[in-house]
N, C-alpha and C positions, 0 to 999 in steps of 0.2 A: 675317853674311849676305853672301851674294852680289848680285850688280850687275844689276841687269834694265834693259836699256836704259841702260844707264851708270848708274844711278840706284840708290843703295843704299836698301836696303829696311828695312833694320835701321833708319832711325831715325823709320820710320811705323810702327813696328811692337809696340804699346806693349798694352795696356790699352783697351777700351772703343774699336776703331778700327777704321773702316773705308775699306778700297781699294776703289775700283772701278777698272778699266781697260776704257776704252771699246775697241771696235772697231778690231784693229788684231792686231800680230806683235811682241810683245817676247820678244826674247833675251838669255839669258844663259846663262854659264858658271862654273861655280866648281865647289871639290871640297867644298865647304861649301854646304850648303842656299842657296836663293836667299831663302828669305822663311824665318826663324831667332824664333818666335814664344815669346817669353819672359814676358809677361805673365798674367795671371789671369783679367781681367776680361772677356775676348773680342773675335773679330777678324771679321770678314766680307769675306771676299774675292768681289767680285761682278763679273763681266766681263759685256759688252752680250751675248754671245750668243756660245753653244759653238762655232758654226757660220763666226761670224767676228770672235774674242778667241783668237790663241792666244798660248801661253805656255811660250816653250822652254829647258828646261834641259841645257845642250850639253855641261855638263861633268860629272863621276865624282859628284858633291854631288845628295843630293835634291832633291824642289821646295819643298817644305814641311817644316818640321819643329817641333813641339812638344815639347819636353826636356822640361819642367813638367807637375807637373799641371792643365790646363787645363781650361776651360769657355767654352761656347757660341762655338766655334768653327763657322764657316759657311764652306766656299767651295763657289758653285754658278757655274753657266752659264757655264765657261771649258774651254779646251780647254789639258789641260796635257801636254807632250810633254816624255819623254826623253832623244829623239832617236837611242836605241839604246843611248845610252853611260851615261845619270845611273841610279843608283841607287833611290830610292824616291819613290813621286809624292806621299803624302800619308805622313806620319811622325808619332804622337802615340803618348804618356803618359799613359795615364791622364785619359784623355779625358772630358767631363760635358757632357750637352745636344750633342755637337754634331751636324751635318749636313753633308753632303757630297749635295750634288744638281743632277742637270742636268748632268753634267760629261763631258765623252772624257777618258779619261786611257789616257794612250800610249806606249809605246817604253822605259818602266823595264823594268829587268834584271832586278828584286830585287820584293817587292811594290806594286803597285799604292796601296792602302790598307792602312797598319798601324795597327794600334788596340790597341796594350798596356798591361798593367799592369792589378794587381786591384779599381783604383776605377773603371773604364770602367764608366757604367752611360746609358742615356736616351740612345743614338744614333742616330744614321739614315741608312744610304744608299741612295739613290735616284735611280732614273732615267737613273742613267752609263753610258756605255759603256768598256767596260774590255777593251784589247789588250795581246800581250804581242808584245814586238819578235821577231825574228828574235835568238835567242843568249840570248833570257831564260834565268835562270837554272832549273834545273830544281825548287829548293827553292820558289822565286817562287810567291806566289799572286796569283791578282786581288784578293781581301780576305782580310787576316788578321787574325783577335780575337782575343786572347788573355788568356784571365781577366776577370773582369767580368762583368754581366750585360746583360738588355735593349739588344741592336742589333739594329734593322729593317733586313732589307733587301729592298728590293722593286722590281721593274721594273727590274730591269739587265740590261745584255746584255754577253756576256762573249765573248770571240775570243780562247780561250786555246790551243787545241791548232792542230794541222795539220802541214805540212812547213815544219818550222825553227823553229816555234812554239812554248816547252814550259812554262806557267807549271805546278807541279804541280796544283792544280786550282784552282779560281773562287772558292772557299769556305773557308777554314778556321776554326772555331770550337769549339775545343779549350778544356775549363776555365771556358764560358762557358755564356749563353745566350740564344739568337738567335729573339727573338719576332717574329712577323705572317708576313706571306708573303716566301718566298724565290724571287724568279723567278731563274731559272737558265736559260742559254740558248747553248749554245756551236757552232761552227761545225764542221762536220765535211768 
């Protein structure tokens, strides 16, 4: 994992744990995810408030990432940025139970939220706002599911297209199947 505030994350980052970061601007850089979540057992990443927690990834490396197949994974109320240059803002495998809500996630190239692998089943996101920087990639989605079933996603707002804008679109759920309400909402 990579260094958030000088502070390596990789060794909070276990089993049955959870972060909070209060109010405040923690940066980091790396070409390696900043927060590298190897555990089983589940994580909760909880920041004081979207509005003023943000949390920047400055370098080529996602913000998050789950290699494993994982369960009840939680990050909400944080604002996770980019910055134009990193890669993916939430990265998982085969993901179970988790939740992504409350969040601005911002300034990734590549998607937004990725959710692959054939045992994704019981997820949710909700309530994010989801932009795609200037130079996004054009494959880029705001959410991408891939195989698996049962992901909610409802009340998000998405800022994907315009001039310089180009995630390909807000939604992809290819191979799956994306239960409750899908609010969709993009900027023209």
């Amino acid at each position: 994992a990579g260094l958030l505030n000088g502070r390596s994350l990789s060794t909070v980052v276990g089993g049955n744990t959870h972060v909070y970061f209060p109010p405040g601007t923690y940066n980091g850089s790396s070409t390696s995810p900043l927060i590298a979540y190897t555990g089983a057992g589940g994580i909760t990443i909880e920041c004081g408030s979207a509005s003023q927690t943000l949390l920047w990834q400055s370098g080529t490396g996602d913000f998050f990432d789950a290699a494993n197949t994982a369960s009840n994974i939680i990050i909400k109320n944080c604002t996770i940025d980019g910055r134009g240059v990193a890669a993916k803002g939430i990265d998982t495998n085969e993901c179970q139970e988790c939740s992504f809500i409350g969040n601005q996630i911002t300034g990734f190239l590549n998607h937004a939220i990725d959710i692959r692998g054939f045992n994704n089943y019981h997820n949710r996101i909700a309530y994010n706002r989801i932009s795609a920087p200037v130079g996004a990639l054009t494959t880029g989605r705001g959410v991408n599911f891939r195989e698996g079933n049962w992901l909610v996603v409802e009340n998000n707002y998405f800022n994907i297209g315009g001039a310089g804008l180009r995630y390909e679109t807000c939604l992809d759920a290819r191979d799956g199947g994306v239960q409750g309400h899908v609010g969709l909402r993009t900027l023209r």
